[in-house]
C-alpha positions in Angstrom: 74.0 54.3 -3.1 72.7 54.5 0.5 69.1 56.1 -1.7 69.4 53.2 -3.9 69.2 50.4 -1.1 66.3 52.0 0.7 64.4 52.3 -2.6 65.6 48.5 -3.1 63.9 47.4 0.4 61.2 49.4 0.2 60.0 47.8 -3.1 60.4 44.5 -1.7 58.8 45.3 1.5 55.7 46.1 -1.0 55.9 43.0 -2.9 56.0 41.1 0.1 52.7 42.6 1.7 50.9 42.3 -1.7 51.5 38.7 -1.8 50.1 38.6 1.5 47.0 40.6 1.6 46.3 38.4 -1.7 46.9 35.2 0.4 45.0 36.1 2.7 42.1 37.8 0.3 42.1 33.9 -1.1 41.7 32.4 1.6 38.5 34.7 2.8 36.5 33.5 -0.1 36.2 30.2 1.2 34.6 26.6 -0.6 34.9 27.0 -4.6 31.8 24.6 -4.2 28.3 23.0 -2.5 29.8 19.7 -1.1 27.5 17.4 0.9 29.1 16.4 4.2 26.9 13.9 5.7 23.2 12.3 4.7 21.4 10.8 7.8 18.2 10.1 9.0 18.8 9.5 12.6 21.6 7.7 13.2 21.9 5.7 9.7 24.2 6.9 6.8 22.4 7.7 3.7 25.5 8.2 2.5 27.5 5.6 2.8 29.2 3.0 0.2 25.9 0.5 0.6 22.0 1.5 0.7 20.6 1.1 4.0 17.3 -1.7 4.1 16.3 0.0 7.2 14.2 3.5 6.9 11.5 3.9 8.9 8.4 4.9 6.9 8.1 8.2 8.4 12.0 9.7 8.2 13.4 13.0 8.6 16.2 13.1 6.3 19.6 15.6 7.4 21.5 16.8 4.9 24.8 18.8 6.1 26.6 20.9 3.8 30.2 22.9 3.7 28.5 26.0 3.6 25.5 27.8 4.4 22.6 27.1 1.9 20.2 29.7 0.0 16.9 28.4 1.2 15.0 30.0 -1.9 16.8 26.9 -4.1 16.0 24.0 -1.4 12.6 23.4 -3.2 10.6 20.4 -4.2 11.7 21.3 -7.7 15.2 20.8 -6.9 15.1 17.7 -4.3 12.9 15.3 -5.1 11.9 11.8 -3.4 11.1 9.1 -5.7 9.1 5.7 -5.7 10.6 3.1 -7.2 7.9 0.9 -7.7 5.4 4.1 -9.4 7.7 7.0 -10.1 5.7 9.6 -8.2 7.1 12.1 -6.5 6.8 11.8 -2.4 5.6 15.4 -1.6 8.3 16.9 0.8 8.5 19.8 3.5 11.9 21.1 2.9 13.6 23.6 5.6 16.8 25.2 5.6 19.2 26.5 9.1 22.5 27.5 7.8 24.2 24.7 6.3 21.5 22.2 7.4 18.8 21.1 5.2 15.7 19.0 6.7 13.6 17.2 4.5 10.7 15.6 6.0 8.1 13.4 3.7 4.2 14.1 3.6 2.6 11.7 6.3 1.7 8.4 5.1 3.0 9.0 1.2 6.0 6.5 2.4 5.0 3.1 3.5 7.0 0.4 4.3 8.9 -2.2 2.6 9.9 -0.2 -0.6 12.7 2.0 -2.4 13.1 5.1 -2.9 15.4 7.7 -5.0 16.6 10.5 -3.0 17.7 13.3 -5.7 19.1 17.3 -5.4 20.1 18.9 -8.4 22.8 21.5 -9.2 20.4 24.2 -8.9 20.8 23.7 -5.0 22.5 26.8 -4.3 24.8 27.9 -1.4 23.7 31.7 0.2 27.2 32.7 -1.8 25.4 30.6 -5.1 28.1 28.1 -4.8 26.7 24.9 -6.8 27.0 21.1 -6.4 29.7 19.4 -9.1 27.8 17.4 -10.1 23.6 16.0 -8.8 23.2 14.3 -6.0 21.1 10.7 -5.9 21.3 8.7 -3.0 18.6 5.7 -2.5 17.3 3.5 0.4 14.6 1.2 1.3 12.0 1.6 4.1 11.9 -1.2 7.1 9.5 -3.8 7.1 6.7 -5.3 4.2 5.8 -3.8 1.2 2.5 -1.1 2.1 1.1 0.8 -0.3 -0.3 4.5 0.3 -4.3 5.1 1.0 -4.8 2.7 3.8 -7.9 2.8 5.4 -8.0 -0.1 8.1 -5.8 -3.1 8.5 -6.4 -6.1 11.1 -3.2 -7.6 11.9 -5.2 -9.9 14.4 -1.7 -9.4 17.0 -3.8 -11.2 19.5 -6.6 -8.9 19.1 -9.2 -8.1 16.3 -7.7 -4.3 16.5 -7.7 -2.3 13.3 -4.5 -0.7 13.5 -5.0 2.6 11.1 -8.5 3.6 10.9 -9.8 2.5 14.4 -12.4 0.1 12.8 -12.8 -2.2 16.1 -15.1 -4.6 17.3 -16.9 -3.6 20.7 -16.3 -6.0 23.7 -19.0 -8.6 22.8 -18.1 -8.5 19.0 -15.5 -10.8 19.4 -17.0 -14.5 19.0 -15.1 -18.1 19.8 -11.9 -16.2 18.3 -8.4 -17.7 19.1 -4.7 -16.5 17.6 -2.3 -18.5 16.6 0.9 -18.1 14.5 0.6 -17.0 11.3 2.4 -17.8 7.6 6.1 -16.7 9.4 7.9 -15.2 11.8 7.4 -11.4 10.6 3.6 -11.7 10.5 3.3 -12.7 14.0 0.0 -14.4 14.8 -3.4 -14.7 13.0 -7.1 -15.2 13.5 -8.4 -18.8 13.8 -11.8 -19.2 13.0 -13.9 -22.8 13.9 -16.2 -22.6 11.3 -19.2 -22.7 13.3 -19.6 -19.9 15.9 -16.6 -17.9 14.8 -17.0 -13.7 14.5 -15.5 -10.7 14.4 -18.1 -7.6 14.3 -16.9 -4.1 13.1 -19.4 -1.1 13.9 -19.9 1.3 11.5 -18.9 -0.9 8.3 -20.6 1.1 5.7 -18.0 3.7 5.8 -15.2 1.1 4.5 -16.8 0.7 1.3 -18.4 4.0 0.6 -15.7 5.0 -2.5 -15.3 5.5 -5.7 -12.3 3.2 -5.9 -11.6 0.1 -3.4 -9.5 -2.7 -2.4 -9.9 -5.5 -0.5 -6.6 -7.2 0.5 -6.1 -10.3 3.0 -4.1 -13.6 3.8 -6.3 -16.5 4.3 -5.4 -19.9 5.0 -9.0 -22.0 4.9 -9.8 -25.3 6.2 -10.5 -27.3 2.9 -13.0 -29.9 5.5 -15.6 -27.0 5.1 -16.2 -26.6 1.0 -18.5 -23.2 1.0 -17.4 -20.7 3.5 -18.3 -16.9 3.8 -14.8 -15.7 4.3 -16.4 -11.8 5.6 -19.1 -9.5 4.8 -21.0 -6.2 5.5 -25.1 -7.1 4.6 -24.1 -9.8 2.1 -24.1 -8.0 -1.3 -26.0 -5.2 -0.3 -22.9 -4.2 0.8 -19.9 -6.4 0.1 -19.0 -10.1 1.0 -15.9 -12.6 -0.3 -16.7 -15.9 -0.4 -14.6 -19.2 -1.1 -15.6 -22.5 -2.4 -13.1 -25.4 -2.6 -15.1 -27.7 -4.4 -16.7 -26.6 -7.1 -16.4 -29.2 -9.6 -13.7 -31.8 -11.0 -13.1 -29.2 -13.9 -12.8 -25.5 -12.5 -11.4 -27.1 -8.8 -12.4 -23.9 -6.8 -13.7 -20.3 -6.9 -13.7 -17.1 -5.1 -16.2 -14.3 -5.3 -16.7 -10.5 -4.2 -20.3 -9.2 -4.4 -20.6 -5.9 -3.9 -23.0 -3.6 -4.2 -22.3 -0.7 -6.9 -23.4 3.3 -7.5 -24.4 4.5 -10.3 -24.8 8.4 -12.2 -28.7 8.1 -11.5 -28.1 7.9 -7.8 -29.8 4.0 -7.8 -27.5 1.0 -6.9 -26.8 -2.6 -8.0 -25.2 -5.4 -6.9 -22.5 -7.2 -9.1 -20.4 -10.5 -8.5 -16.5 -10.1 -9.3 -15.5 -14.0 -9.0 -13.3 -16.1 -10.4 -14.0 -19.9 -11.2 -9.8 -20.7 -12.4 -11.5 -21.9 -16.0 -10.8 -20.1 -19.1 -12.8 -22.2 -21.4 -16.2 -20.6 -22.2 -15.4 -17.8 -19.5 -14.2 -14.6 -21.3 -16.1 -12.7 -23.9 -13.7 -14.0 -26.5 -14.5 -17.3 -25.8 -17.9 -17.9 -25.7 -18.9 -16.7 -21.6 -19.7 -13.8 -20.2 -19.5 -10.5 -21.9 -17.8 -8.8 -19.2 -15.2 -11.0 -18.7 -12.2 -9.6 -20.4 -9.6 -12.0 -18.9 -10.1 -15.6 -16.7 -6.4 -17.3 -16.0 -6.7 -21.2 -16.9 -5.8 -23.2 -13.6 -7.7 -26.3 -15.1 -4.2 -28.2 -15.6 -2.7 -27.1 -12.9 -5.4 -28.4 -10.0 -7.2 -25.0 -10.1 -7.4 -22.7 -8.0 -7.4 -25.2 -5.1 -3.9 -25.9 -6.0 -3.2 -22.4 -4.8 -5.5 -22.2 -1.5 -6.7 -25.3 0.1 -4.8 -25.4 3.9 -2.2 -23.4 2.9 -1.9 -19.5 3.0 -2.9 -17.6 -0.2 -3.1 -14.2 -1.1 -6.6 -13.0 -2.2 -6.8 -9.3 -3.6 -9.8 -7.8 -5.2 -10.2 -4.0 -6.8 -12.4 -2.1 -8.5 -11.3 1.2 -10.5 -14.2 3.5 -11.2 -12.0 5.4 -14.2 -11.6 2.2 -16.5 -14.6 0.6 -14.8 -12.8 -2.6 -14.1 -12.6 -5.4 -11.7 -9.9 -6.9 -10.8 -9.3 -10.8 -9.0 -5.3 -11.5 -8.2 -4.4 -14.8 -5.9 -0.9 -14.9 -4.6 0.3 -11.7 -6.4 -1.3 -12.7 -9.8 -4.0 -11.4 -11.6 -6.4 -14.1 -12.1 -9.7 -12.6 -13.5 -11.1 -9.1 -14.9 -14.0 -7.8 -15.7 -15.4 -4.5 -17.7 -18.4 -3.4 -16.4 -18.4 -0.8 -19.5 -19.0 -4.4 -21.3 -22.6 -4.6 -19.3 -24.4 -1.6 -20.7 -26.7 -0.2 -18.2 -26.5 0.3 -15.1 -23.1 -1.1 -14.4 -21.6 1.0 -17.1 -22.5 3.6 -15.4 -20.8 2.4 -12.0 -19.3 5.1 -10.0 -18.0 3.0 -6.7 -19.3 0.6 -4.6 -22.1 2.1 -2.3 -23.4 0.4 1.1 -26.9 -0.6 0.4 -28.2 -2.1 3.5 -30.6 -1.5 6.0 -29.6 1.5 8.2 -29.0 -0.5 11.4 -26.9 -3.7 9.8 -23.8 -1.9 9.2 -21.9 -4.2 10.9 -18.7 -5.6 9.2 -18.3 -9.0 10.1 -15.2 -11.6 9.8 -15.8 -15.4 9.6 -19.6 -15.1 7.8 -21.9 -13.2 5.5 -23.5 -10.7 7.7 -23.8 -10.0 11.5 -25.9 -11.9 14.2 -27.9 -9.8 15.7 -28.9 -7.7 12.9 -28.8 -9.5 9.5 -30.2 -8.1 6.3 -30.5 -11.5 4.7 -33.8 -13.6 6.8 -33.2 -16.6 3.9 -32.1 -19.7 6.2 -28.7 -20.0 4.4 -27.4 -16.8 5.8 -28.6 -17.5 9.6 -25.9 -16.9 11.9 -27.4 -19.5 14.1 -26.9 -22.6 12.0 -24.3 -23.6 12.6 -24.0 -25.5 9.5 -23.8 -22.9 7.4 -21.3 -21.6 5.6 -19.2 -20.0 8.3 -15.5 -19.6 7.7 -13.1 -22.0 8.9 -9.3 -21.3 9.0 -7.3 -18.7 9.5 -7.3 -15.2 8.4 -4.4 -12.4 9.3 -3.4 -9.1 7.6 -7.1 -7.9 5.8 -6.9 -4.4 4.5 -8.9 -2.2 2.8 -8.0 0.6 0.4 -10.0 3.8 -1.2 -8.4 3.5 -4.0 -7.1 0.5 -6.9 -4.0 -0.5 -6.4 -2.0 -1.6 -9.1 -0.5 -4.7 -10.3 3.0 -4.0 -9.5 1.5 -2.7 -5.7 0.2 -5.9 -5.4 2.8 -8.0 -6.3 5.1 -5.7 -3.8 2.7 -6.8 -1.1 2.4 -10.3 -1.8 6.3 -11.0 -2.3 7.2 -8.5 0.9 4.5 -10.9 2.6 4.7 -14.2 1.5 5.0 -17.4 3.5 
């Protein structure tokens, strides 16, 4: 009997440390999964119940984790930033530290003032090659208005005719009868007023701005409808570029605007070409009777053309040129207003390859308020004298003028304008 017992208790004895070497081999295997803990850049949640508005456009994003992650899985092919407004892919440096995961943007591929997709698929591994339920997608907006990428200069006239990206500034005397004065709201701070007589704004080394295949000009103007033809800026007139306004160019078409720009071409020769826009589709577009470059002119005829949209008040004025589809491209206030095909033109301008300074080698100034610079103009016809006073100088305000190296698109311009607008 005594055997019996002992053989009793020795079995459960056994039992009893099975069950807890098994507990406690369970318990050593840890998470049965990848969980994300927290989402932050800084101090904001990216993983919260509500999208944060306020990303800076330069973030480092932190991902925590529950467990230690296998770096060779944190790739670009697995996490993924995405623009809303294009759908390209933001390229990303991706590092991994145990159970941390830092994901930092390429500089200047984020901008300001748009959304973004923040994605990791289940192929994001743990070092044990634990996987996520289910993907992970997470979005948020950067701070401030809508910039796009490929920024070369912009002159947010703060007080000063400073170019804050490209360090395109005026030199100490450059800076002519300028004042500042609030601009279109709050967010846009203060703006360039020109008198429309002595006003200027002289950027050294010009030529550069406009030496590209592909090019935008973007700027807020509000002009002074007293003063009818006004050179709103210009490098050399068109042997480089110049954008022009005229409020009063007839009862019928009620305004224009113009770029002039001089053009490249495959046999290494140049040649200037107007992109302008008179707000009159009748006998405009090559369907219509007009020009047979002219693919598209909006009709502002009923509406009080396009002075309706510019004369003292702020407007939008956008113009592009895309050396792959040979186009040029007008948009006021967000809206595409006028294109033009230079394939349509035969040669040269079919053969277009950018815009291409032109000028003399010592008038490379880029000048705001008139057509070329004072003490070294290209043009000698009395029209363009800086002197005269009565000449088409520029008179209003101007804030906000940038310049791209590359086309932007409609939707990029309409991001801009409605991020921007008064």
């Amino acid at each position: 009997m005594r055997r019996k017992l002992l053989l009793i208790s020795t079995i459960i004895l056994a039992l009893a440390l099975s069950v807890g070497l098994n507990s406690c081999k369970k318990s050593d295997n840890g998470p049965s999964n990848l969980t994300l803990v927290s989402l932050k850049v800084g101090t904001i949640d990216l993983n919260g119940a509500v999208s944060p508005s306020n990303i800076p456009a330069n973030p480092t994003i932190i991902a925590t984790f529950n467990t230690n992650v296998d770096q060779t899985t944190a790739t670009n092919a697995n996490i993924t930033l995405t623009r809303s407004y294009d759908g390209a892919n933001v390229p990303l440096t991706i590092t991994v530290a145990g159970a941390v995961v830092t994901i930092v943007p390429t500089a200047g591929a984020i901008g300001n003032g748009a959304l973004f997709t923040l994605a990791a698929s289940t192929s994001v591994l743990s070092t044990g090659k634990l996987m996520m339920t289910t993907a992970l997608s997470r979005t948020f907006t950067t701070v401030g208005t809508f910039v796009p990428t490929g920024q070369i200069a912009h002159w947010n006239f703060e007080n000063n005719a400073i170019d804050s990206v490209g360090g395109y500034n005026p030199t100490a005397s450059g800076v002519i009868a300028i004042t500042y004065a609030a601009s279109r709201n709050a967010a846009a701070g203060m703006a360039a007023q020109f008198n429309g007589t002595t006003s200027l704004i002289e950027i050294p080394n010009g030529d550069v701005l406009m030496n590209t295949t592909d090019f935008t000009l973007a700027f807020w103007a509000k002009e002074d409808s007293s003063q009818h033809d006004q050179f709103v800026m210009g490098l050399a007139a068109w042997f480089g570029f110049q954008f022009e306004i005229n409020n009063d160019f007839g009862a019928s078409n009620a305004g224009e605007c113009k770029l002039a720009a001089q053009y490249s071409n495959v046999s290494d020769t140049s040649h200037s070409q107007d992109l302008w826009f008179n707000g009159a589709a009748t006998n405009s577009t090559k369907d219509n009777g007009g020009w047979k470059g002219w693919t598209y002119c909006k009709d502002l005829t009923g509406s009080g053309g396009l002075n309706a949209l510019m004369q003292n008040k702020w407007a939008h004025f956008v113009a592009t040129y895309n050396s792959a589809t040979k186009l040029g491209t007008i948009y006021v206030n967000g809206v595409k207003m006028k294109e033009q095909d230079f394939n349509l033109y035969g040669s040269p301008m079919s053969n277009s390859t950018g815009l291409i300074y032109n000028g003399a080698a010592l008038n490379k100034q880029f000048v705001f308020g008139f057509i070329q610079d004072k003490t070294s103009p290209t043009l000698s016809d009395s029209w363009a004298d800086y002197n005269v006073t009565t000449n088409s100088h520029y008179k209003g305000m101007l804030d906000d003028v940038r310049i791209f190296h590359r086309a932007l698109t409609a939707v990029e311009i309409g991001l801009i304008y409605n991020s921007e607008k008064p």
